[in-house]
PyMOL Python script that loads the backbone (N, CA, C, O; Angstrom):
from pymol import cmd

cmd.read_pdbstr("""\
ATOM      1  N   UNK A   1      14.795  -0.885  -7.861  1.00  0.00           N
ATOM      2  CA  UNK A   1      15.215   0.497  -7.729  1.00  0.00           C
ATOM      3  C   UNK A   1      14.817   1.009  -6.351  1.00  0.00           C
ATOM      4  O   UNK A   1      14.191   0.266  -5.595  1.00  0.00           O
ATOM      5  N   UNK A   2      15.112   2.100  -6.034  1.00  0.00           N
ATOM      6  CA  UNK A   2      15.165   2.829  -4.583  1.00  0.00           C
ATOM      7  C   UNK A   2      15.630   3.995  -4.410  1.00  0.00           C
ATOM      8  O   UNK A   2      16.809   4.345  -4.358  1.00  0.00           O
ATOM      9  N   UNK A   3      14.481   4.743  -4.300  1.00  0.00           N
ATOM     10  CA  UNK A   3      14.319   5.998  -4.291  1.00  0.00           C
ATOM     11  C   UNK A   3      14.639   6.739  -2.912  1.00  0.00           C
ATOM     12  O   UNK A   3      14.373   6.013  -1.954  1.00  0.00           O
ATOM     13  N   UNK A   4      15.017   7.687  -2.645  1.00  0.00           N
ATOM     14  CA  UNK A   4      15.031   8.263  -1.086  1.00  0.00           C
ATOM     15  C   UNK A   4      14.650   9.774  -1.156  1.00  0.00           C
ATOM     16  O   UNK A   4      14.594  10.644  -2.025  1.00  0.00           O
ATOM     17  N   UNK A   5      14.357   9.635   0.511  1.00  0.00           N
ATOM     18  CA  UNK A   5      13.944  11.343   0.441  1.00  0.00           C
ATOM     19  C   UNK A   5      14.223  11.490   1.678  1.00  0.00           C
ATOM     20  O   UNK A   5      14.074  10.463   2.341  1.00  0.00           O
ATOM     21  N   UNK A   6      14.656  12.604   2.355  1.00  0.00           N
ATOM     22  CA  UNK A   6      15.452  13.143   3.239  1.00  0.00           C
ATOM     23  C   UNK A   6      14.333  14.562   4.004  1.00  0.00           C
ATOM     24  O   UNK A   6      13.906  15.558   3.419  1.00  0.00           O
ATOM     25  N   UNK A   7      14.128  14.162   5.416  1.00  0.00           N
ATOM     26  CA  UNK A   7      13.388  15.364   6.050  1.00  0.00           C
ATOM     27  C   UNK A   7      13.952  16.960   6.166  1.00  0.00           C
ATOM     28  O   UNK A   7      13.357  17.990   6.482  1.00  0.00           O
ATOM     29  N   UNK A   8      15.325  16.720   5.785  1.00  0.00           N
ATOM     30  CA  UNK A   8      15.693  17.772   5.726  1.00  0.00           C
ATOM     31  C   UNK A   8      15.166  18.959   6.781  1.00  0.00           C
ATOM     32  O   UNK A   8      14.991  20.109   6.379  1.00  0.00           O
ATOM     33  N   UNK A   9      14.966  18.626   7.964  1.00  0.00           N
ATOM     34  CA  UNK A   9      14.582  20.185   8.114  1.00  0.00           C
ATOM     35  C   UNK A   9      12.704  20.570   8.111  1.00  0.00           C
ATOM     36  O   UNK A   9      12.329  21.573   8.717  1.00  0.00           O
ATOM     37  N   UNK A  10      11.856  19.830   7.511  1.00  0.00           N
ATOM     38  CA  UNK A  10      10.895  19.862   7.445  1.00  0.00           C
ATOM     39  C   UNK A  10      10.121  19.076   8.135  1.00  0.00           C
ATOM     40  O   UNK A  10      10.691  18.122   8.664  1.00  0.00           O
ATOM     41  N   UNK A  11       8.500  19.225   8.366  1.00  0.00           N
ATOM     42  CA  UNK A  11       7.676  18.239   8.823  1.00  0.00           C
ATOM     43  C   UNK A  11       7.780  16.909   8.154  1.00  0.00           C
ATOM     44  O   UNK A  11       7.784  16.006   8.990  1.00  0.00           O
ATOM     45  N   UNK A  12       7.855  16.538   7.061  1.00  0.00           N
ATOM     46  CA  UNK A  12       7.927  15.413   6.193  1.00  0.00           C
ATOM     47  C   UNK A  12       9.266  14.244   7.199  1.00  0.00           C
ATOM     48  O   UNK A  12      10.343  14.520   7.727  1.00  0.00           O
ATOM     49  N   UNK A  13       8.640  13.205   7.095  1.00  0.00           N
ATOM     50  CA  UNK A  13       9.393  12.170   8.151  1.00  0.00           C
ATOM     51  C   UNK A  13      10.592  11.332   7.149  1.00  0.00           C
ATOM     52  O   UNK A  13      10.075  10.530   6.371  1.00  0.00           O
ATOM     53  N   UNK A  14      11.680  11.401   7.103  1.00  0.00           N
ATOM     54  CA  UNK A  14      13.059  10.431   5.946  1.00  0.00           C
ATOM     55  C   UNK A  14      11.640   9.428   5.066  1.00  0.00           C
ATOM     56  O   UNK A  14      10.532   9.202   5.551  1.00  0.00           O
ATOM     57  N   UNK A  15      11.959   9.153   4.210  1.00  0.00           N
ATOM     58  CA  UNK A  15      11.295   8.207   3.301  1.00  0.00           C
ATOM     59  C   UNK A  15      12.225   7.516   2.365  1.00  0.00           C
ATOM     60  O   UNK A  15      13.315   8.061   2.185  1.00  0.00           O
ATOM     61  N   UNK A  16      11.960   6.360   1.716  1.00  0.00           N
ATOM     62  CA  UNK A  16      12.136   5.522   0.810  1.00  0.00           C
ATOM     63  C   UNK A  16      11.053   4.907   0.083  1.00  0.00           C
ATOM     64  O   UNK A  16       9.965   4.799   0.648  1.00  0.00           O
ATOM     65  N   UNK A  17      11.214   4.474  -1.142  1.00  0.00           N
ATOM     66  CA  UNK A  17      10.623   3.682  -1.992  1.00  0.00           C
ATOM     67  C   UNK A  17      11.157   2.350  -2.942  1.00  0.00           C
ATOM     68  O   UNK A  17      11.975   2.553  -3.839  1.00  0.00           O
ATOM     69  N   UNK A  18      10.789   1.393  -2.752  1.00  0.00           N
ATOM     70  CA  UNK A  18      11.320   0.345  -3.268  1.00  0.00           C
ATOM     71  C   UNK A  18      10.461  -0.450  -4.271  1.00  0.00           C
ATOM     72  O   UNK A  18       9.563  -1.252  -4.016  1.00  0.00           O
ATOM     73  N   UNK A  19      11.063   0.057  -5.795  1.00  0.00           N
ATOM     74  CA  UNK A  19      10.297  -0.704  -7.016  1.00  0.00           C
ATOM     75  C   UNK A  19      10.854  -1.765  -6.947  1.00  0.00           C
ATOM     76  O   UNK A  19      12.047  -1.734  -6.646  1.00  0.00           O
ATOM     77  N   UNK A  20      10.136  -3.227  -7.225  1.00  0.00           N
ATOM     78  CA  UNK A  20      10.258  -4.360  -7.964  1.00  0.00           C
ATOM     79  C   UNK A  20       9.511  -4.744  -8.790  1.00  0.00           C
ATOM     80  O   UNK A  20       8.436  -5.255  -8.477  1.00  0.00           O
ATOM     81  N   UNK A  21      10.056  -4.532 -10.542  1.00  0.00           N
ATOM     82  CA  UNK A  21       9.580  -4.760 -11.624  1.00  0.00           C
ATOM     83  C   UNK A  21       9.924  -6.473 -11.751  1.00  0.00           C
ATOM     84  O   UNK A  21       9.599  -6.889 -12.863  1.00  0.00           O
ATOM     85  N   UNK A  22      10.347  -7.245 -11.098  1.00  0.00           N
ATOM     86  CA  UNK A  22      10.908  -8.661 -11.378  1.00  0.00           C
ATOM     87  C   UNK A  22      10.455  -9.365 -10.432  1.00  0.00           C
ATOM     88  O   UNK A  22       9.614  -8.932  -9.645  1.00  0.00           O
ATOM     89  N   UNK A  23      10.937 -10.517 -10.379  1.00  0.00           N
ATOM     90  CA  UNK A  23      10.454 -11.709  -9.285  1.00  0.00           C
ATOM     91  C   UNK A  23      10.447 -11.218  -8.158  1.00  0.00           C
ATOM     92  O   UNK A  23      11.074 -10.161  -8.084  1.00  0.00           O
ATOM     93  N   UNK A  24       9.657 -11.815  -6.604  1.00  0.00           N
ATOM     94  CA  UNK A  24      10.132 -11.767  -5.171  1.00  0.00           C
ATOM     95  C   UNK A  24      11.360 -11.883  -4.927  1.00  0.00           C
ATOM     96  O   UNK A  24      11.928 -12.797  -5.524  1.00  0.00           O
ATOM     97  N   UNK A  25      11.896 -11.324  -4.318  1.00  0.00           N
ATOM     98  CA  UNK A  25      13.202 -11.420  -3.616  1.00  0.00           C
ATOM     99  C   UNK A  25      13.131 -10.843  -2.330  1.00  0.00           C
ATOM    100  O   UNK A  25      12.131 -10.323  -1.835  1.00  0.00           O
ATOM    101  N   UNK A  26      14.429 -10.983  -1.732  1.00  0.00           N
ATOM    102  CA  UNK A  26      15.090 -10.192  -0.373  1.00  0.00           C
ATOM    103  C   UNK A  26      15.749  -9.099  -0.770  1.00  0.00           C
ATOM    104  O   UNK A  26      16.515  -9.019  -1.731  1.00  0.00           O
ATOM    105  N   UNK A  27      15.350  -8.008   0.207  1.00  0.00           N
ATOM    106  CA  UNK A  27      16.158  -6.847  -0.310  1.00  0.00           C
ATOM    107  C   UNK A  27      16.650  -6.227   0.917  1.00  0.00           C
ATOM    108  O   UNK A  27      15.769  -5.672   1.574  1.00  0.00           O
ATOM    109  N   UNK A  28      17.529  -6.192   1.271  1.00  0.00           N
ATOM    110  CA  UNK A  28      18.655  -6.052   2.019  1.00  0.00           C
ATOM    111  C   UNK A  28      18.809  -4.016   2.017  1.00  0.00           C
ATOM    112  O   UNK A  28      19.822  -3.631   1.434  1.00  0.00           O
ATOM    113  N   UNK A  29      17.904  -2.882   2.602  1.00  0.00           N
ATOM    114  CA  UNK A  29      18.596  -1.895   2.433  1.00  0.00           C
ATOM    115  C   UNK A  29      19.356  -1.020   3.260  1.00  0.00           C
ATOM    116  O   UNK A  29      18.726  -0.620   4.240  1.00  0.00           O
ATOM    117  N   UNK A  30      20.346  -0.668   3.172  1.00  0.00           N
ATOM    118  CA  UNK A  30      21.374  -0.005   3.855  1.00  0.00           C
ATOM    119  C   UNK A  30      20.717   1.500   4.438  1.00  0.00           C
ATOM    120  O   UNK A  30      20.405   2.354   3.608  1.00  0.00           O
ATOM    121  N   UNK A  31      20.584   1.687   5.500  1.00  0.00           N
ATOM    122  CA  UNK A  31      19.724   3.024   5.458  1.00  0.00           C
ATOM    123  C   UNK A  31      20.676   3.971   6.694  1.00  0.00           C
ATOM    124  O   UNK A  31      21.091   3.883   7.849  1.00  0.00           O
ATOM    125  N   UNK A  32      20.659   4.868   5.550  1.00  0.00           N
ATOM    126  CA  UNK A  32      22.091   6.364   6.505  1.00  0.00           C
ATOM    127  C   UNK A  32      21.207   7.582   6.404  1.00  0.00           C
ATOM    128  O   UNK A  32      20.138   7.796   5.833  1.00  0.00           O
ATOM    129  N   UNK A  33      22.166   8.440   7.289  1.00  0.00           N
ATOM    130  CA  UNK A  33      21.177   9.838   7.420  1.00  0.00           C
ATOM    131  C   UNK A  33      20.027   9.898   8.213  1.00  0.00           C
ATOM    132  O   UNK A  33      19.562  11.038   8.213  1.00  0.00           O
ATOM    133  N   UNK A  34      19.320   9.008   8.967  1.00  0.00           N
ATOM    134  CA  UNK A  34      18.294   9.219   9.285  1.00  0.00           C
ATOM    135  C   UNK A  34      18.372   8.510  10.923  1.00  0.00           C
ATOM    136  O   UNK A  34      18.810   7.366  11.038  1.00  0.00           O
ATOM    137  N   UNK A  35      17.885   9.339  12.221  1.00  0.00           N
ATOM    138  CA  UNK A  35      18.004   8.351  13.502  1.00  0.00           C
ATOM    139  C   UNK A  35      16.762   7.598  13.666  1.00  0.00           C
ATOM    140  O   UNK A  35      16.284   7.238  14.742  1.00  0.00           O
ATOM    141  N   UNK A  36      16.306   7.402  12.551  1.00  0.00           N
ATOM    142  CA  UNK A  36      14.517   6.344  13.054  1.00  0.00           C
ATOM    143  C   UNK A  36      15.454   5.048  12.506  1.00  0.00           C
ATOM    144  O   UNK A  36      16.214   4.763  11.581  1.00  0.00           O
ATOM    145  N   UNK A  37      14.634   4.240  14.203  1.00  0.00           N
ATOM    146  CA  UNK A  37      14.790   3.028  14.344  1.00  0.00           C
ATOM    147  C   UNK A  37      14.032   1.888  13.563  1.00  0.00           C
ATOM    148  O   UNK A  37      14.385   0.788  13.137  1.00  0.00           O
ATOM    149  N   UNK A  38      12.709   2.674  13.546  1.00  0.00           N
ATOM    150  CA  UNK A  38      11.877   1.486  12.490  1.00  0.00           C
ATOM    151  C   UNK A  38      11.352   2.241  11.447  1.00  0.00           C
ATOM    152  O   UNK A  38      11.460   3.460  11.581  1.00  0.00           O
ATOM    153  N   UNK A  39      10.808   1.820  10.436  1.00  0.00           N
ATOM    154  CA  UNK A  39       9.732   2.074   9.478  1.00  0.00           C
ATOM    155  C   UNK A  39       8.932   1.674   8.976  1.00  0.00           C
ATOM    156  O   UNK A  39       9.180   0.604   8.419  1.00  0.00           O
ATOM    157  N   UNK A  40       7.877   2.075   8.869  1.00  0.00           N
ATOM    158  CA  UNK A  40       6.439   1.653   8.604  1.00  0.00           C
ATOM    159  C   UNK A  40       6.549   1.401   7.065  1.00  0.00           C
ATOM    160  O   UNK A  40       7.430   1.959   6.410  1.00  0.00           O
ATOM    161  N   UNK A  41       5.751   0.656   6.567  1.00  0.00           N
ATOM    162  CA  UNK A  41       5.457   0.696   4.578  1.00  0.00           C
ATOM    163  C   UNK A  41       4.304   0.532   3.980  1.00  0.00           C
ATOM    164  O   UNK A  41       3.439  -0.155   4.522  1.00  0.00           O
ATOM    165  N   UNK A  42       4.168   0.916   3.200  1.00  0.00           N
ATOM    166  CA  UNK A  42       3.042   0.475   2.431  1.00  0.00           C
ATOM    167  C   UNK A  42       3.304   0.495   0.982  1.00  0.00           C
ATOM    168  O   UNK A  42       3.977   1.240   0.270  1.00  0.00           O
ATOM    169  N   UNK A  43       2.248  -1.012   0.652  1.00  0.00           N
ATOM    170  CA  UNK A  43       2.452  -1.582  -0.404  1.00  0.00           C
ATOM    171  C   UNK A  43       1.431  -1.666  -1.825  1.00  0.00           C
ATOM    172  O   UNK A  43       0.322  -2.194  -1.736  1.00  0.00           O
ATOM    173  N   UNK A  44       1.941  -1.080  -3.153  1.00  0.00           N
ATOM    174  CA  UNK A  44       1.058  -1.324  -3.991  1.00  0.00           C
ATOM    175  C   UNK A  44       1.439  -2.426  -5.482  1.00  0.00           C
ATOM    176  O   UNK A  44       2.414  -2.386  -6.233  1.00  0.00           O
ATOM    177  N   UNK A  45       0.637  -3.042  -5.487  1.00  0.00           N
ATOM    178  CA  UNK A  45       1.035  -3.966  -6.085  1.00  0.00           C
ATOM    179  C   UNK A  45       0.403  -3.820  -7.783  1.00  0.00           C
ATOM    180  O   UNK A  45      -0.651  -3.222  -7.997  1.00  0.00           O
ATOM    181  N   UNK A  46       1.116  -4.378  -8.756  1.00  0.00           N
ATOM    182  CA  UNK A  46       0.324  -4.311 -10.330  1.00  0.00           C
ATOM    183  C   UNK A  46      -0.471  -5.211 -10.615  1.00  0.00           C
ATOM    184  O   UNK A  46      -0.817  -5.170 -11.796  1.00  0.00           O
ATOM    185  N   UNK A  47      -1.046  -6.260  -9.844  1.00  0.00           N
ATOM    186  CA  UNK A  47      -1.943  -7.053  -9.679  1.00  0.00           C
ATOM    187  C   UNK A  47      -2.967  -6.841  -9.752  1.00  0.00           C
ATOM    188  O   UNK A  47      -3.897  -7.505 -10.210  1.00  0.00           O
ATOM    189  N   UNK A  48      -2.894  -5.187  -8.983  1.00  0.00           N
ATOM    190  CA  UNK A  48      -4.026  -4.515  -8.171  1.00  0.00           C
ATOM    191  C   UNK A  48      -4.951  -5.205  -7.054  1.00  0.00           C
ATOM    192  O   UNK A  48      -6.062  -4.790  -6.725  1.00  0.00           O
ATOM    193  N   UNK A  49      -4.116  -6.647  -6.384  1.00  0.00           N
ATOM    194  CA  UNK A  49      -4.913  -6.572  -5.267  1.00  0.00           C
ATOM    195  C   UNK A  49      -4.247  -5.765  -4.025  1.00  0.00           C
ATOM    196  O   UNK A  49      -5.075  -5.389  -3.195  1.00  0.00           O
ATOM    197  N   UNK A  50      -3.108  -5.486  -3.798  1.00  0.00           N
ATOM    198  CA  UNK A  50      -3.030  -3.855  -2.779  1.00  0.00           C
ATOM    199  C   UNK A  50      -2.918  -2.883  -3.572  1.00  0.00           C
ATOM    200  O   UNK A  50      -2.459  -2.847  -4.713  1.00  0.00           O
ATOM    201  N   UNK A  51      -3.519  -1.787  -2.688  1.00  0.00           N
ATOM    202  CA  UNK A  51      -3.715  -0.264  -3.636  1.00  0.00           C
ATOM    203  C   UNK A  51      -3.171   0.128  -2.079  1.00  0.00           C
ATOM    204  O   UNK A  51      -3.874  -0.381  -1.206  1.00  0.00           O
ATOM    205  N   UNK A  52      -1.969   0.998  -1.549  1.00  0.00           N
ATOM    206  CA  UNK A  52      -1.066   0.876  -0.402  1.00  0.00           C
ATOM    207  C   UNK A  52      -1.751   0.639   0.309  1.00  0.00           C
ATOM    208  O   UNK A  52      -2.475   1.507   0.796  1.00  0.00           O
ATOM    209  N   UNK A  53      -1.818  -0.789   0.712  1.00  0.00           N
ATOM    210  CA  UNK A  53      -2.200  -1.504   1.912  1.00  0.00           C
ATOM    211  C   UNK A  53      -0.560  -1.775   2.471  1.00  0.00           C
ATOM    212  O   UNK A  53       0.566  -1.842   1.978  1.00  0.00           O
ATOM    213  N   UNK A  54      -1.445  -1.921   4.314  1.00  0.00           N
ATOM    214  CA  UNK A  54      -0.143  -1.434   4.939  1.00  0.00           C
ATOM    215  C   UNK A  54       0.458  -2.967   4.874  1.00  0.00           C
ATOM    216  O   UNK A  54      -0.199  -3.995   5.036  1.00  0.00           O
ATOM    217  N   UNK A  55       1.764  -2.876   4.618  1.00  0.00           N
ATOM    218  CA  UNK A  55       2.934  -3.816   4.978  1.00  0.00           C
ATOM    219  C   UNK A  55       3.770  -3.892   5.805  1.00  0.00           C
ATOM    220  O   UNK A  55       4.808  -4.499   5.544  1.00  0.00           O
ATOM    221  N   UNK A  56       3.570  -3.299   7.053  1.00  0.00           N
ATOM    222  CA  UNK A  56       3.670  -3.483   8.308  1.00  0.00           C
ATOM    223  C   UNK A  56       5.168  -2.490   8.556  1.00  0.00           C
ATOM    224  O   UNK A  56       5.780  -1.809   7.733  1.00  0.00           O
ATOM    225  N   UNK A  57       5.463  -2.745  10.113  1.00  0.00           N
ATOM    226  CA  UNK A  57       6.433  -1.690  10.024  1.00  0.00           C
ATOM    227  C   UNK A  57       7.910  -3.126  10.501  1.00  0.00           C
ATOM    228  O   UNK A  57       7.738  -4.321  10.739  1.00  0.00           O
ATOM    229  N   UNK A  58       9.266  -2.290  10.476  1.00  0.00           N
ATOM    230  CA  UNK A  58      10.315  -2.717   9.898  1.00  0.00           C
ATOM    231  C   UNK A  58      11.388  -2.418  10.607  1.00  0.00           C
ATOM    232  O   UNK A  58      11.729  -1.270  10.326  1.00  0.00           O
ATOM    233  N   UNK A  59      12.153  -2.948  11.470  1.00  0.00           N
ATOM    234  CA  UNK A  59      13.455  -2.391  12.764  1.00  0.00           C
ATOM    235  C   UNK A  59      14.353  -2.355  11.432  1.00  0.00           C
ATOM    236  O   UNK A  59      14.536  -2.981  10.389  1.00  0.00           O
ATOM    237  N   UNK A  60      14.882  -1.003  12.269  1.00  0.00           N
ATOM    238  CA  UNK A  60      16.586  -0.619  11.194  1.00  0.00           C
ATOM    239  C   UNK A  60      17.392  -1.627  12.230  1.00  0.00           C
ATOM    240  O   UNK A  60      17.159  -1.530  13.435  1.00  0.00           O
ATOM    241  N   UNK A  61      18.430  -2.681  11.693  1.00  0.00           N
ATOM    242  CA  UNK A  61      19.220  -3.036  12.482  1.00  0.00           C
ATOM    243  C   UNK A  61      20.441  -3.351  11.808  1.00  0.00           C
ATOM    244  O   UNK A  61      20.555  -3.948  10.737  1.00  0.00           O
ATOM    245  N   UNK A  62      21.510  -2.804  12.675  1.00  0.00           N
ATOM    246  CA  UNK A  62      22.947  -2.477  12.160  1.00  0.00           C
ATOM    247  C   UNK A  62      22.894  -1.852  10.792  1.00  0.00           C
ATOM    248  O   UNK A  62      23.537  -2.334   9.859  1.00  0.00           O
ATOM    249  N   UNK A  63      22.227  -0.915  10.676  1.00  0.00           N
ATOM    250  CA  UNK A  63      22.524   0.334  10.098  1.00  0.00           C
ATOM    251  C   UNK A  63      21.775  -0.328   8.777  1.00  0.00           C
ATOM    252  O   UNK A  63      22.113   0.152   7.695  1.00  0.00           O
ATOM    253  N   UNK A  64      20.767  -1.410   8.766  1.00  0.00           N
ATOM    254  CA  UNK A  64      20.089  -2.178   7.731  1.00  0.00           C
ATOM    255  C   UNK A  64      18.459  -2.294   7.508  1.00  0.00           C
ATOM    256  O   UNK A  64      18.064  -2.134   8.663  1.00  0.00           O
ATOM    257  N   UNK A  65      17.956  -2.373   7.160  1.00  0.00           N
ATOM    258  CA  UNK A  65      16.577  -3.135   6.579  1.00  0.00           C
ATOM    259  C   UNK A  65      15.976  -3.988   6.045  1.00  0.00           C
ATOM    260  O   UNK A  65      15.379  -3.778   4.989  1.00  0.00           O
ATOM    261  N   UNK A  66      15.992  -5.360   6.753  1.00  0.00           N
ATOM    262  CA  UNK A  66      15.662  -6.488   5.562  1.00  0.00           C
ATOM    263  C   UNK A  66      13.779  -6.655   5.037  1.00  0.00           C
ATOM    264  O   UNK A  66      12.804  -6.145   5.590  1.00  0.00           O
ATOM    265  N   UNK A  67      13.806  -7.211   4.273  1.00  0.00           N
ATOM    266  CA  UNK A  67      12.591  -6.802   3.492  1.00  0.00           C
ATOM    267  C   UNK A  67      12.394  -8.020   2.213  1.00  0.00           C
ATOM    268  O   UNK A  67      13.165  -8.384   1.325  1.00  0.00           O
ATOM    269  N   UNK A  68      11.335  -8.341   2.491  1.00  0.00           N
ATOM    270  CA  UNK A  68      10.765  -9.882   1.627  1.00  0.00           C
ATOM    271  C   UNK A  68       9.990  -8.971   0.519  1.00  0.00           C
ATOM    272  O   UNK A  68       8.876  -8.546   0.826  1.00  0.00           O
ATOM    273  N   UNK A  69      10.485  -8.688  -0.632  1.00  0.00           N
ATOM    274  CA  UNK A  69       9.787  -7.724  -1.394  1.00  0.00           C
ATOM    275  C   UNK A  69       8.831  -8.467  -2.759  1.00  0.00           C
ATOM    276  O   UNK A  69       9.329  -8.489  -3.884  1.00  0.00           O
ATOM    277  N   UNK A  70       7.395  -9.066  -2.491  1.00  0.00           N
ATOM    278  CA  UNK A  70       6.763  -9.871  -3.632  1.00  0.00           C
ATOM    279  C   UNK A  70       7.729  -8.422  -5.492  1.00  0.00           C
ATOM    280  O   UNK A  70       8.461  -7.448  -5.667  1.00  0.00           O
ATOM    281  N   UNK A  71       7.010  -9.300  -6.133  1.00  0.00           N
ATOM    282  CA  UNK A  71       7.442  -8.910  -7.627  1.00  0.00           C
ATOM    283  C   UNK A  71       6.806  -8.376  -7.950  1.00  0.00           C
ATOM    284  O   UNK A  71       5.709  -8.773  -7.558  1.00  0.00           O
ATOM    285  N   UNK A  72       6.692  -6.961  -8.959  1.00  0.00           N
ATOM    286  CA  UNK A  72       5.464  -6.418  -9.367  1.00  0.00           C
ATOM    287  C   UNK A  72       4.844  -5.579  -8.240  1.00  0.00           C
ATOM    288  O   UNK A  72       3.639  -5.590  -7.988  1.00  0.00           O
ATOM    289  N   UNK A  73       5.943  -4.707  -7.450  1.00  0.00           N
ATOM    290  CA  UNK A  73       5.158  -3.715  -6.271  1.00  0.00           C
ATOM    291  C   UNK A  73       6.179  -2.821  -6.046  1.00  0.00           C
ATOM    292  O   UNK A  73       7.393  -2.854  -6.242  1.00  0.00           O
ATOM    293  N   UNK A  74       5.190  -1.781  -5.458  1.00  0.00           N
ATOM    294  CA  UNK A  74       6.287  -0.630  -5.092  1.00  0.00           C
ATOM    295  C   UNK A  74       5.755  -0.534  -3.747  1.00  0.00           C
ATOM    296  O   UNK A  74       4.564  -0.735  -3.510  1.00  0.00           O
ATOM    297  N   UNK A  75       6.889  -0.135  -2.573  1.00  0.00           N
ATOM    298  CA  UNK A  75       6.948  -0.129  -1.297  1.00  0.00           C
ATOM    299  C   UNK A  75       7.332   1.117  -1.086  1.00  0.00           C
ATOM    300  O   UNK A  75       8.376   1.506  -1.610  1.00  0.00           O
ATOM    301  N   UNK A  76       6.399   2.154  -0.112  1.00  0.00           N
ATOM    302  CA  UNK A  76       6.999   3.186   0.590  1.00  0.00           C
ATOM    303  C   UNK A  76       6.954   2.875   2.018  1.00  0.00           C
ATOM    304  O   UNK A  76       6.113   2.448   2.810  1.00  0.00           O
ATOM    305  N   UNK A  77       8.593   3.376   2.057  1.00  0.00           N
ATOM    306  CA  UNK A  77       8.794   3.527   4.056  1.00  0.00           C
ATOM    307  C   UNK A  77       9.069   4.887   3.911  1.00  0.00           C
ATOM    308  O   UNK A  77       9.660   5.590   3.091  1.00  0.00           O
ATOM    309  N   UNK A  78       8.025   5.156   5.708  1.00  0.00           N
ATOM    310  CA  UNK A  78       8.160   6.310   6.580  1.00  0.00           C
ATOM    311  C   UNK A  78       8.539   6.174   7.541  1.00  0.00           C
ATOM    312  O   UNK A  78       7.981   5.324   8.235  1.00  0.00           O
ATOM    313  N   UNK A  79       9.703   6.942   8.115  1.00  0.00           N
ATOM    314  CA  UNK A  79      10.514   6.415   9.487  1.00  0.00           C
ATOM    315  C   UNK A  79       8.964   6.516  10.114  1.00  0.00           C
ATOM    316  O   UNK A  79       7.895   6.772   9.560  1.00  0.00           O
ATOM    317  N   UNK A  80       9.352   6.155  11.741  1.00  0.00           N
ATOM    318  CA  UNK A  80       8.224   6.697  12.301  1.00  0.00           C
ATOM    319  C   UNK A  80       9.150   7.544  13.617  1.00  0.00           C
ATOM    320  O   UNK A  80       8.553   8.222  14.453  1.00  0.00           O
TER     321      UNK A  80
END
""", "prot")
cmd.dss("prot")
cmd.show_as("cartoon", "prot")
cmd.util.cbc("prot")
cmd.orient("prot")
């Protein structure tokens, strides 16, 4: 799943969130509305060995985001 949030106008910087309740995969996300080039993330996992530890930051390229997402974590990006 993948949540979004939009600065709209405010201090708050575009955001996303990316649940994976299932295996690792690639996740491929399409990202509109927003002119940040990269984004930062952080990661919490149900393992509980990350509690949002950072997962580094992320180039938008051709209007995309690729992303190695382990299973069992939720990922927030903040443009920067």
């Amino acid at each position: 799943a993948v949540i979004a949030f939009a600065a709209n106008g405010t201090q708050n910087p575009d955001a996303f969130v990316v649940i994976n309740i299932g295996k690792d995969k690639k996740v491929n996300v399409h990202v509109k509305g927003t002119g940040a080039k990269t984004f930062r993330a952080f990661r919490t996992s149900d393992s509980g060995k990350e509690l949002y530890a950072n997962a580094g930051e992320f180039a938008v390229k051709n209007g995309a985001l690729l992303y190695d997402c382990p299973g069992g974590t939720v990922t927030t990006f903040f443009a920067n």
